[in-house]
VEXFI-169888 format. One record per residue (C-alpha): x, y, z; residue in three letters. Coordinates in steps of 0.001 Angstrom, whole numbers. Layout:
! residues N
> px, py, pz, rest
> X, Y, Z, ALA
...
***
This chain:
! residues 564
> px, py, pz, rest
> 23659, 127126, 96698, UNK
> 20530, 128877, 95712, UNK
> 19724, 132102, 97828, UNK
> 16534, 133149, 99558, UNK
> 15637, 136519, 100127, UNK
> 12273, 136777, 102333, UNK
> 11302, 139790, 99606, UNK
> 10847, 137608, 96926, UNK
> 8073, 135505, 98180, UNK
> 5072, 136518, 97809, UNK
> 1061, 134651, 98760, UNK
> 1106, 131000, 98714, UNK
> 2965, 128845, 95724, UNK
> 4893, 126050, 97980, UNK
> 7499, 124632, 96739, UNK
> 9882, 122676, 99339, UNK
> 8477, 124480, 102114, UNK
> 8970, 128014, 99769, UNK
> 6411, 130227, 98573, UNK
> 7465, 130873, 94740, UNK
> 4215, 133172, 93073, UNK
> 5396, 136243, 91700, UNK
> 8839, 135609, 92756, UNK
> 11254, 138656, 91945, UNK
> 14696, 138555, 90315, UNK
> 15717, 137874, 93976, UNK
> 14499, 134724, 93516, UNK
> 17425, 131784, 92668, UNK
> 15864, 128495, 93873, UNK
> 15882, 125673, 91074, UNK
> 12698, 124972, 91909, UNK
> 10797, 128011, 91151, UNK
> 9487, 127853, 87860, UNK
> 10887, 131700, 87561, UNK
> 14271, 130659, 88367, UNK
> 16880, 132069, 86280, UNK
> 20431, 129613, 85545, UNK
> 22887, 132220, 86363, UNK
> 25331, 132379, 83348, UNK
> 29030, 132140, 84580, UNK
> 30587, 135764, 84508, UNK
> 33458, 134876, 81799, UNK
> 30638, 133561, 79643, UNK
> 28702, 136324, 80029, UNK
> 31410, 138948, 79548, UNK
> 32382, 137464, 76054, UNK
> 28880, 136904, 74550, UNK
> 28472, 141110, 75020, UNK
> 32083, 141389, 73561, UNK
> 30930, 139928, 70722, UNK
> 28017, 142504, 70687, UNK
> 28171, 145433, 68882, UNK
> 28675, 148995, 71177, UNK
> 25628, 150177, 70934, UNK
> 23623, 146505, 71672, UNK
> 25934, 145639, 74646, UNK
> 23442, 145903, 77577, UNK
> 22870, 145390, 81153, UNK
> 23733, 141963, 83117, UNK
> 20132, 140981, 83908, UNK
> 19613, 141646, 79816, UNK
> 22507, 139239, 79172, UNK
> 21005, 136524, 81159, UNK
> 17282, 136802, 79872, UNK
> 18940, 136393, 76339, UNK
> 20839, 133516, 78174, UNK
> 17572, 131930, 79590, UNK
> 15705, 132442, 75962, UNK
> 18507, 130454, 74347, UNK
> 18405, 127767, 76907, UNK
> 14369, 127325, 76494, UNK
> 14762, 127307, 72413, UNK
> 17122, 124468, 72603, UNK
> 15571, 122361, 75624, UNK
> 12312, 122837, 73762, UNK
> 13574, 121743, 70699, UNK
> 15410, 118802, 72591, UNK
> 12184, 117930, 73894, UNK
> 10340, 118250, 70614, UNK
> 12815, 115548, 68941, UNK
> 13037, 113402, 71791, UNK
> 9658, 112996, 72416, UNK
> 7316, 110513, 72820, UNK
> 6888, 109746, 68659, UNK
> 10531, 109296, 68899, UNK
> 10244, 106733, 71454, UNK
> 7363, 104904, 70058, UNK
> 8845, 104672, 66965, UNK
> 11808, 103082, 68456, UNK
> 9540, 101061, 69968, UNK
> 7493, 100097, 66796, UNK
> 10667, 99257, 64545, UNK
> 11917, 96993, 66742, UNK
> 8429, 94712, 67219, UNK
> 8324, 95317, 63399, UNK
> 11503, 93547, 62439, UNK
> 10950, 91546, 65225, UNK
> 8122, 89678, 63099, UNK
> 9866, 90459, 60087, UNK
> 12961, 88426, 61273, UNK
> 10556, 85307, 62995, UNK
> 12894, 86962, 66326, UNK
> 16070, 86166, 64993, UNK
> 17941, 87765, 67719, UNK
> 16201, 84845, 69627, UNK
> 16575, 81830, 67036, UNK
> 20408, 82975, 66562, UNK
> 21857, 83528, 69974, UNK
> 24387, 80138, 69680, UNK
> 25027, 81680, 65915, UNK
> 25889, 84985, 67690, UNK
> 28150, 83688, 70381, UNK
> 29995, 81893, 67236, UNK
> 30509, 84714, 65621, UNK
> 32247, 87169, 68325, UNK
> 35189, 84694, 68354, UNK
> 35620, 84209, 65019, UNK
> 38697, 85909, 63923, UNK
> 38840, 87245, 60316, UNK
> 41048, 90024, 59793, UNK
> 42318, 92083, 56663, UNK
> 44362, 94615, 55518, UNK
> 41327, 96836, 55645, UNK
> 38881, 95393, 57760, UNK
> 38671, 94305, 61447, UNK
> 37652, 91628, 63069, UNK
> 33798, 90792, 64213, UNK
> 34599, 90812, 68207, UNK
> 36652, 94163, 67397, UNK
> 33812, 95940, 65359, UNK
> 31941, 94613, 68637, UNK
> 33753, 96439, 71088, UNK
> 33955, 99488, 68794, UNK
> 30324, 99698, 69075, UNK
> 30100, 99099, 72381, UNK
> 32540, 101459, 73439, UNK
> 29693, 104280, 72029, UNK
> 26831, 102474, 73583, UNK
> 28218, 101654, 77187, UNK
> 28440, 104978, 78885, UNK
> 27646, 107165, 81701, UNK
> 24055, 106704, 80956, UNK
> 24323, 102554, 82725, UNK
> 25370, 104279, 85529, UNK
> 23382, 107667, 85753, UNK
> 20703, 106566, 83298, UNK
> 19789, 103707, 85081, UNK
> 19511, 105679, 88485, UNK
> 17075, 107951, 86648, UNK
> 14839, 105552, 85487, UNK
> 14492, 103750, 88884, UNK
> 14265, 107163, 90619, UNK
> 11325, 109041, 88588, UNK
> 10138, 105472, 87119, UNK
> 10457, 103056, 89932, UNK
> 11818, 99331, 89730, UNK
> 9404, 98027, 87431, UNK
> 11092, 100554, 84956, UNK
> 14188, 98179, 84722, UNK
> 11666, 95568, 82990, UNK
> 11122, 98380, 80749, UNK
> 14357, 98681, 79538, UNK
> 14733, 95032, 79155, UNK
> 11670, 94668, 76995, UNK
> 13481, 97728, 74692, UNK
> 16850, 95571, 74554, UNK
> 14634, 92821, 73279, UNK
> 13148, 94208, 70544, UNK
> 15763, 96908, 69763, UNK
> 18786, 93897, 69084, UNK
> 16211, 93530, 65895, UNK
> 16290, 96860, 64747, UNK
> 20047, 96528, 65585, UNK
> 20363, 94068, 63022, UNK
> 18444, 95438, 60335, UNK
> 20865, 98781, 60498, UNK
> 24425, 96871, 61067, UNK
> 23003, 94298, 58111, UNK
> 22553, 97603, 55801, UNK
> 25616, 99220, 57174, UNK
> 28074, 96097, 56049, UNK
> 26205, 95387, 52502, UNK
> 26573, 99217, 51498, UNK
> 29902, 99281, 52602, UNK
> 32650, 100972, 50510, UNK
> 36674, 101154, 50502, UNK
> 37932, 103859, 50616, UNK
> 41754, 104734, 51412, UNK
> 42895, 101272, 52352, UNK
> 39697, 100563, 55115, UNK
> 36004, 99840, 54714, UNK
> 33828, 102564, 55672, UNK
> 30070, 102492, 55571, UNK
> 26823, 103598, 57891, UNK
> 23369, 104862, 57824, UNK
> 24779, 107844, 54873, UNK
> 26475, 105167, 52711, UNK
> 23283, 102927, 52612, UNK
> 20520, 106101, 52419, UNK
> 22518, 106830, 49431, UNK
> 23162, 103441, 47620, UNK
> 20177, 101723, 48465, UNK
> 17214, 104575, 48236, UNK
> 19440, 106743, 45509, UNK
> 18400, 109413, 47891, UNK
> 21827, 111586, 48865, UNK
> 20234, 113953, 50233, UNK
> 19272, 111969, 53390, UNK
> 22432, 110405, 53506, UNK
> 23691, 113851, 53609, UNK
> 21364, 115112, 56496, UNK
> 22623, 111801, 58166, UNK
> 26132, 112750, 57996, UNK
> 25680, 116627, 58902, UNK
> 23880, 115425, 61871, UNK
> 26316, 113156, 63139, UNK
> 29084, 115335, 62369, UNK
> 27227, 118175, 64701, UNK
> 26780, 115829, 67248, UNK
> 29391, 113251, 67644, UNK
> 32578, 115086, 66450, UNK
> 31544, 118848, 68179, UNK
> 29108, 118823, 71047, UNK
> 29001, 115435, 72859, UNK
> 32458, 114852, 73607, UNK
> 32379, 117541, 75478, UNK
> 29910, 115765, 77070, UNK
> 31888, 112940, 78190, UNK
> 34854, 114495, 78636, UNK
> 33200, 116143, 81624, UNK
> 32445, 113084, 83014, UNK
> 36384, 112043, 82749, UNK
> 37354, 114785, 84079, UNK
> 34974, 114714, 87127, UNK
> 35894, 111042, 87639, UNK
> 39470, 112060, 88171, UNK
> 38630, 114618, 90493, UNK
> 36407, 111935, 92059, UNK
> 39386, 109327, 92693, UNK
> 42265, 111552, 93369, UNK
> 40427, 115098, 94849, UNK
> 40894, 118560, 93230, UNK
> 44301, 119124, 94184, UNK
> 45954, 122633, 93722, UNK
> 43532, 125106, 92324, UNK
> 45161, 127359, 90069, UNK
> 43341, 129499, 87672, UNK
> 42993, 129564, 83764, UNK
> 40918, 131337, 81150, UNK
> 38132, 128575, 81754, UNK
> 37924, 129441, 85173, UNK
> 39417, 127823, 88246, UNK
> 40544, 124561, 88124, UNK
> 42457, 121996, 90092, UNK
> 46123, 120737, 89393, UNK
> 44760, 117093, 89478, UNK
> 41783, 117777, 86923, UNK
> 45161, 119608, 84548, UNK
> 47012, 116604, 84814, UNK
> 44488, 114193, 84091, UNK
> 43443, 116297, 80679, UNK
> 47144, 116316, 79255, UNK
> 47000, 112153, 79880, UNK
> 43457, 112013, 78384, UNK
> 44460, 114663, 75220, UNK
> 47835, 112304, 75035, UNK
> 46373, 108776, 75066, UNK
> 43468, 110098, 73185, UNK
> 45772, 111766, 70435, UNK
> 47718, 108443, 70099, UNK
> 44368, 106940, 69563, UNK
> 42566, 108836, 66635, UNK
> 45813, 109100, 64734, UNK
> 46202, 105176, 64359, UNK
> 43158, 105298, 62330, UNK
> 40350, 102040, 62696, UNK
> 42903, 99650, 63445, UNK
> 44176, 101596, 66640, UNK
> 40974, 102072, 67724, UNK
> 39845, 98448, 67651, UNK
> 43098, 97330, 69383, UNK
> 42131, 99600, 72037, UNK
> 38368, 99053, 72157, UNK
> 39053, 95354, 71680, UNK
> 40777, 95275, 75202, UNK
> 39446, 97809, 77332, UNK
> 35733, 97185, 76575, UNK
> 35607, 93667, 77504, UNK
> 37670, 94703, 80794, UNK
> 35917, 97379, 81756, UNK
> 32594, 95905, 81190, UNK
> 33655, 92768, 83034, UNK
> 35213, 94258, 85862, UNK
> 31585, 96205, 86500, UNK
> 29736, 93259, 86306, UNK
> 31656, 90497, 88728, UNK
> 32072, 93598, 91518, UNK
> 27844, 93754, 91265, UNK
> 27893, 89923, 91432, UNK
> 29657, 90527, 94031, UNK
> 27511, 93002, 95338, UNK
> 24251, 90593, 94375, UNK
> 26065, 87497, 96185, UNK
> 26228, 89507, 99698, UNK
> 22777, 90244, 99363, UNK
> 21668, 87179, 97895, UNK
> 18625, 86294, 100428, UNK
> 17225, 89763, 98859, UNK
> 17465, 88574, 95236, UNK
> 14135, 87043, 94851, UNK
> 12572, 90050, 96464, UNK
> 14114, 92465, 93939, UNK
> 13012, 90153, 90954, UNK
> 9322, 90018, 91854, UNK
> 9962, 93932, 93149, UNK
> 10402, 94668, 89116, UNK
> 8513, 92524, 87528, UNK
> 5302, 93641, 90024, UNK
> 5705, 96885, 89698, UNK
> 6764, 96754, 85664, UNK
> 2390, 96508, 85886, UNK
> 1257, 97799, 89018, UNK
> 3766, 100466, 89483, UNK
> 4340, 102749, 92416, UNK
> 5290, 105534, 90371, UNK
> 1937, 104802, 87837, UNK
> 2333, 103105, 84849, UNK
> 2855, 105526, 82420, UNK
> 6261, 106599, 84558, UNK
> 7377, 103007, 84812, UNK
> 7004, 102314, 81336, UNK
> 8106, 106105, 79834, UNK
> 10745, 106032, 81557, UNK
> 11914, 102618, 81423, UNK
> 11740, 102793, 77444, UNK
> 13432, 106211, 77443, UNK
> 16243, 105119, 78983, UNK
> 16247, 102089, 77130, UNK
> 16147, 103444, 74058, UNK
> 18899, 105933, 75061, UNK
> 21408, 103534, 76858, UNK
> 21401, 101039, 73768, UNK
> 21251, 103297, 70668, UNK
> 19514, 100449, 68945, UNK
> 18149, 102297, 65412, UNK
> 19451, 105455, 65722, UNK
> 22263, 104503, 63356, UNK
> 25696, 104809, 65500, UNK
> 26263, 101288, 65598, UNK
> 26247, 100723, 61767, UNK
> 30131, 102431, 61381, UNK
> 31862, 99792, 63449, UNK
> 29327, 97147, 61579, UNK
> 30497, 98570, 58236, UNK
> 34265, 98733, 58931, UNK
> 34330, 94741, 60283, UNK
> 35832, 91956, 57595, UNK
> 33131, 89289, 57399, UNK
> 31742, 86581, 54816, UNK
> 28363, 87898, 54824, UNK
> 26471, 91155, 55954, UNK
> 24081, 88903, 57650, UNK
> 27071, 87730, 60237, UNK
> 27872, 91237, 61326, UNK
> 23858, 91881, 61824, UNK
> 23584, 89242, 63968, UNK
> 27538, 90546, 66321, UNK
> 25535, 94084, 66291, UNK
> 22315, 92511, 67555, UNK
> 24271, 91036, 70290, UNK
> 25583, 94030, 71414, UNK
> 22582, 95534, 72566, UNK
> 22125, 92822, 75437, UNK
> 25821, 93418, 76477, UNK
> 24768, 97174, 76783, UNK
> 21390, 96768, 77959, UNK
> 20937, 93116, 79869, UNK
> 24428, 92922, 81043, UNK
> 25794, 96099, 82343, UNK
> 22433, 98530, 82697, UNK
> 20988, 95011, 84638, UNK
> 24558, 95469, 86829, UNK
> 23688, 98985, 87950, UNK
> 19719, 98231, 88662, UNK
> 20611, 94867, 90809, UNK
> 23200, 96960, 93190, UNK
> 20873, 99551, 93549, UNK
> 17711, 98071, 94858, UNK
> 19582, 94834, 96250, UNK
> 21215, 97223, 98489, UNK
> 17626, 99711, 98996, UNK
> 19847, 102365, 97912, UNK
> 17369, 104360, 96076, UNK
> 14689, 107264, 96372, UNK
> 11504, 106712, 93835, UNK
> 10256, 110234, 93073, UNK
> 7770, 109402, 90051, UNK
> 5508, 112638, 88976, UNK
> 5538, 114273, 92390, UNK
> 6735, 117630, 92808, UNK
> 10755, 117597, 93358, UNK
> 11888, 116951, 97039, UNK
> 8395, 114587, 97221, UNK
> 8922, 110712, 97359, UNK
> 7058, 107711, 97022, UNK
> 9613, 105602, 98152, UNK
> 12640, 107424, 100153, UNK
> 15622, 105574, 101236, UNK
> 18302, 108520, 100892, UNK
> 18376, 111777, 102456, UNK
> 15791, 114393, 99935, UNK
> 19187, 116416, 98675, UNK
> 20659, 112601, 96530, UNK
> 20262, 113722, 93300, UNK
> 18247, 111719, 90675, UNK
> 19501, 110873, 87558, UNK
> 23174, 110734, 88162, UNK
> 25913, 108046, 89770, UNK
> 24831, 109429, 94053, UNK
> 22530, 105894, 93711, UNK
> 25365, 103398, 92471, UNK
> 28036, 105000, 94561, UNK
> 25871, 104700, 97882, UNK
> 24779, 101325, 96539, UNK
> 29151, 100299, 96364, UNK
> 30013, 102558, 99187, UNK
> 27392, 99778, 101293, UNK
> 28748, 97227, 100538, UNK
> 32676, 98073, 100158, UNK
> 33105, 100757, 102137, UNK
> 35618, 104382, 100688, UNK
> 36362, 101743, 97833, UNK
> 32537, 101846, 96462, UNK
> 32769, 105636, 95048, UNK
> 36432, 105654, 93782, UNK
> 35470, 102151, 91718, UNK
> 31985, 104101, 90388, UNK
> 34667, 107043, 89343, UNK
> 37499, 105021, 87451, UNK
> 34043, 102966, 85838, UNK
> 32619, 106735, 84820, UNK
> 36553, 107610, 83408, UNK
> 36446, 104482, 80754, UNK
> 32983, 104284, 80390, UNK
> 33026, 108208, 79155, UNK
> 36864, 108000, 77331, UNK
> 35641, 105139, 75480, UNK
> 32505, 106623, 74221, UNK
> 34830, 109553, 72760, UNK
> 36849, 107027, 71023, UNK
> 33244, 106089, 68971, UNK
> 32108, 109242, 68703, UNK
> 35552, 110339, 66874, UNK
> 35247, 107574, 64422, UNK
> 31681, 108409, 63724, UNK
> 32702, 112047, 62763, UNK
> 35421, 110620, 60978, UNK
> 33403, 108254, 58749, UNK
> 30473, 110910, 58201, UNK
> 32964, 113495, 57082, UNK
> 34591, 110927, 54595, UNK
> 31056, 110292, 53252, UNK
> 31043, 114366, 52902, UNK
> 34443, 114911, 51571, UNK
> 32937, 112831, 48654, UNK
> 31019, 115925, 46938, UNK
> 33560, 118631, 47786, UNK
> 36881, 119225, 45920, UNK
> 38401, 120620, 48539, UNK
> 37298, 118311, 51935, UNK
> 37620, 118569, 55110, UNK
> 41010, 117288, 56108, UNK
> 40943, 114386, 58703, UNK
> 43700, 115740, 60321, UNK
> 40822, 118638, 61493, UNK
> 38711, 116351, 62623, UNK
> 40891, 114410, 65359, UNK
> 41690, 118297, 66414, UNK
> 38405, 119447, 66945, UNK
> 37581, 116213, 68748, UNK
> 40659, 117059, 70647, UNK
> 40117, 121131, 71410, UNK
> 36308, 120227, 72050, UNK
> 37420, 117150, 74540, UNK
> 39780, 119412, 76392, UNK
> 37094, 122379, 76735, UNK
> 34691, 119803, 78162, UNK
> 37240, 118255, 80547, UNK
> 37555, 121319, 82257, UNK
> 34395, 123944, 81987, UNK
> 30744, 122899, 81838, UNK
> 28816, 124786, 79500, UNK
> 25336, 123293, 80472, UNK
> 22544, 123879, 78248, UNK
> 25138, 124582, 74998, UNK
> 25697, 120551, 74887, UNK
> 22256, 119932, 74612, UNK
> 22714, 120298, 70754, UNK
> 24374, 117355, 70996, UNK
> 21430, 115638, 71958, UNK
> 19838, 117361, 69207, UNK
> 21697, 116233, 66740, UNK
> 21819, 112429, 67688, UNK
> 17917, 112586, 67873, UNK
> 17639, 113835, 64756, UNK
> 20168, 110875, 63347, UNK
> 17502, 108823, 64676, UNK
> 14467, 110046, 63094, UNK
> 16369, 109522, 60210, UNK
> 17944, 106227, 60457, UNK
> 14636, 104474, 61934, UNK
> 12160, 106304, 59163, UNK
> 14938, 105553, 56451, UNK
> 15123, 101311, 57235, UNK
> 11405, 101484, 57606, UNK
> 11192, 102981, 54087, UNK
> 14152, 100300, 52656, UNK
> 12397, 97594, 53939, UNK
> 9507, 98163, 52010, UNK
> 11359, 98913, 49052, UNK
> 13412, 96684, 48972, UNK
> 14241, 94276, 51907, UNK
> 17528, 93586, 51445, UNK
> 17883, 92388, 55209, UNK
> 15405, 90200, 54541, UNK
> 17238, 88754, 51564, UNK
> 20322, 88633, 53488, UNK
> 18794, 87439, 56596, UNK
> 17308, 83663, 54220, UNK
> 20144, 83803, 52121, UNK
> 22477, 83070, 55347, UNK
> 20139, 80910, 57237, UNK
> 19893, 78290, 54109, UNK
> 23740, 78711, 53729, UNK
> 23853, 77773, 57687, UNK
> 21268, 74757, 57394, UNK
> 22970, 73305, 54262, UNK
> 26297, 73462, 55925, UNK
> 28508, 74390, 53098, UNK
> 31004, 77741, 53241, UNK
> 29430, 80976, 54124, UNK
> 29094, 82898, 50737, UNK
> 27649, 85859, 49428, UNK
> 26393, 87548, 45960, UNK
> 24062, 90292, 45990, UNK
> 23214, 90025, 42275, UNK
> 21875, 86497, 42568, UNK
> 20228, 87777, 45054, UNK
> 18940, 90633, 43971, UNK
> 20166, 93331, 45526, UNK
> 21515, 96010, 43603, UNK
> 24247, 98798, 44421, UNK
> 26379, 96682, 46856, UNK
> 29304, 97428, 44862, UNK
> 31794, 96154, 47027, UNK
> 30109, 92643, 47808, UNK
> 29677, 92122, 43659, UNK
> 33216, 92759, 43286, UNK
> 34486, 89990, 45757, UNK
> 31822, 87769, 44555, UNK
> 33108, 88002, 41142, UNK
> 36388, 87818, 42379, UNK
> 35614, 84457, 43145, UNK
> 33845, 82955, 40275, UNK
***
């Protein structure tokens, strides 16, 4: 709870009611744009051990250094996930939009045909398992919390925001899962491949594809598991309390929260260690269930409140232009969350594209395009409906914090996390709302680990490549491990905002790096005709990059000549 002491206020800067100018050290109030984040005392006590004597200095000089290092990296966060960022996002997807005459329109039927069909190999997976890989790293916590962000500082209209993104971003999906399965390689019995793989054997240019891989590495195999495995661990807490507290060097923790890590380390473990294979098995069944069971219970939810439905539709789609929140919030916010929730571009999705077995990159373009309305129209359209069906939302927009243009909840709900979707459940359902939002937030979260192990996996095989001495795998699934059981258990705030550093700058890269293929080369171009003549002349699916004149796709000229 912050704390208040009368001293610290001095003349008139209101903030909720509290007078903030020239606030004092006294002052601890979130608010107060002189508030300083208390570092936890273990925290603090080890960064001065590591201090030399004669540097080790006072607590308040520990916490300034504390508060510098936070600003650094949340203005560097802000710098790469700015607006350019977002706009770009924006931009490549109306590009290939044109580009592609809207395939991910023209080829929906073609899609839906292509998640059933089942063409496994030794080592390769399926299309509807590279499917549910992918999804498991883009449906997250972000369709729950993300959602109730953009609808809370964005208003409804932002949900028609997000929708336009999924539209145009299932194009820019394709172009990246297209490149990710003609580049692909084979390398210890399985296909591996991504935005690294193609950087280097398309452009020539390894040094991108090795700025790709360091990136991801940072990101997806050190900081945001962490990430996620806070959110597990919070959703056990959530469903079966704290339990026993008992302490540890991380602090105190409950018996429950204990528990729950050594069955998340164990089933994880069991995971990782089966290699691709494993981890499509496991994506290919809990994805689809989870993702399922989220969307009949806000059917449900929708089919209670159906005399509302028509209110909420023209609610979003009036205030998508004539927002309450201003336009700029709708919109900014809508896309940003967009763009987050569905990855589309920023090159995660094209390692499960890269690993499926398929007849022709094109096919595995079009599954990966697909997956961004699953993500985005599907579940992220879930959360919105049981939110403002059920008025269980506060719109804040640009005002000062504790200020609402809209307020259905008590001031304290916080914004931008899973208080709207619970309250939205708990309405409808009763004490069963919140502990279904919690056991949604532990596979949503334990799946998104999964795909962010085999990211780091695949980007430190691409890596291992121009070392003599690599990285052993074996390292890898034990970082993911250490790091996942850290995170479970201890929040170390601003530190995991490096993961969101490195992911944004995988997506500079990827976007800037398709752009630049494209007009190199346009390989998902050729791909894209190559497969729609072999579809309209109704003969079997083929594919040979040299007649088509793509070069470097070593692996798709050796099968074609295979078969000649």
């Amino acid at each position: 709870m912050p704390v208040h002491d009368g001293s610290a206020h001095r003349q008139n800067d209101v903030i909720n009611g509290i007078n903030h100018l020239e606030c004092d050290s006294a002052c601890f109030d979130a608010a107060c744009p002189r508030w300083r984040r208390p570092v936890p005392a273990l925290l603090s006590s080890r960064l001065s051990l590591m201090l030399p004597r004669s540097r080790r200095g006072s607590p308040d000089s520990h916490i300034r250094e504390e508060v510098q290092v936070e600003g650094f990296i949340d203005g560097l966060n802000g710098i790469i996930w700015s607006k350019g960022l977002i706009y770009l996002c924006l931009g490549a997807g109306l590009f290939y939009s044109i580009q592609t005459r809207f395939a991910q329109v023209r080829h929906v039927r073609e899609m839906l045909r292509l998640l059933f069909k089942r063409k496994n190999a030794d080592a390769g997976i399926s299309s509807f398992q590279a499917l549910a890989v992918s999804l498991s790293g883009r449906v997250g916590v972000g369709n729950i919390a993300g959602v109730a962000a953009a609808i809370g500082f964005g208003g409804p209209g932002a949900v028609f925001w997000m929708w336009v993104v999924a539209f145009l971003g299932a194009s820019t999906a394709y172009a990246e899962s297209t490149l990710g399965q003609l580049y692909k390689v084979e390398e210890d019995g399985q296909y591996r491949g991504g935005s690294a793989y193609f950087f280097e054997r398309c452009l020539g240019w390894r040094w991108l594809g090795i700025a790709f891989a360091i990136s991801a590495v940072v990101a997806c195999g050190i900081f945001l598991p962490g990430v996620q495995a806070n959110a597990v661990g919070n959703a056990v807490t959530q469903i079966f309390g704290d339990g026993t507290m008992v302490d540890t060097v991380l602090g105190r923790v409950g018996t429950h929260k204990l528990l729950g890590l050594g069955a998340i380390l164990a089933l994880l473990g069991v995971i990782i260690f089966g290699g691709i294979k494993r981890i499509a098995q496991f994506a290919e069944f809990v994805v689809p269930f989870m993702a399922l069971g989220y969307i009949i219970l806000a059917l449900i939810v929708v089919v209670i409140n159906i005399d509302k439905l028509p209110g909420v539709f023209s609610l979003i789609f009036s205030d998508a232009f004539n927002a309450q929140a201003g336009f700029g919030a709708a919109i900014g916010w809508g896309v940003k969350r967009g763009v987050y929730s569905n990855e589309a571009g920023q090159g995660t999705g094209t390692h499960a594209a890269a690993a499926a077995e398929t007849e022709h990159p094109a096919q595995q373009g079009l599954v990966q395009a697909f997956s961004i309305y699953v993500d985005t129209l599907l579940v992220c359209t879930a959360t919105a409906l049981m939110i403002l069906i059920t008025n269980q939302y506060n719109v804040q927009g640009t005002l000062p914090a504790g200020q609402f243009i809209v307020q259905n909840l008590p001031a304290a709900t916080e914004i931008g996390s899973a208080a709207f979707t619970q309250m939205a459940l708990q309405s409808t359902f009763g004490g069963f709302g919140p502990v279904f939002v919690g056991v949604a937030l532990f596979f949503f979260a334990f799946t998104t680990i999964i795909a962010y192990y085999y990211i780091a996996e695949t980007n430190i095989a691409y890596l291992n490549r121009f070392f003599k001495r690599g990285l052993p795998l074996v390292v890898v699934k034990l970082v993911i491990m250490a790091m996942v059981a850290y995170g479970t258990i201890n929040s170390a705030g601003y530190i995991w905002n490096l993961g969101d550093i490195g992911v944004g700058i995988m997506a500079w890269i990827n976007i800037i790096g398709i752009l630049i293929i494209f007009f190199m080369a346009k390989p998902t171009m050729l791909c894209l005709r190559d497969y729609e003549a072999q579809l309209k002349a109704g003969g079997p699916i083929t594919f040979d990059p040299i007649k088509l004149g793509i070069k470097n796709a070593s692996f798709w000229e050796k099968r074609a000549a295979a078969k000649k």
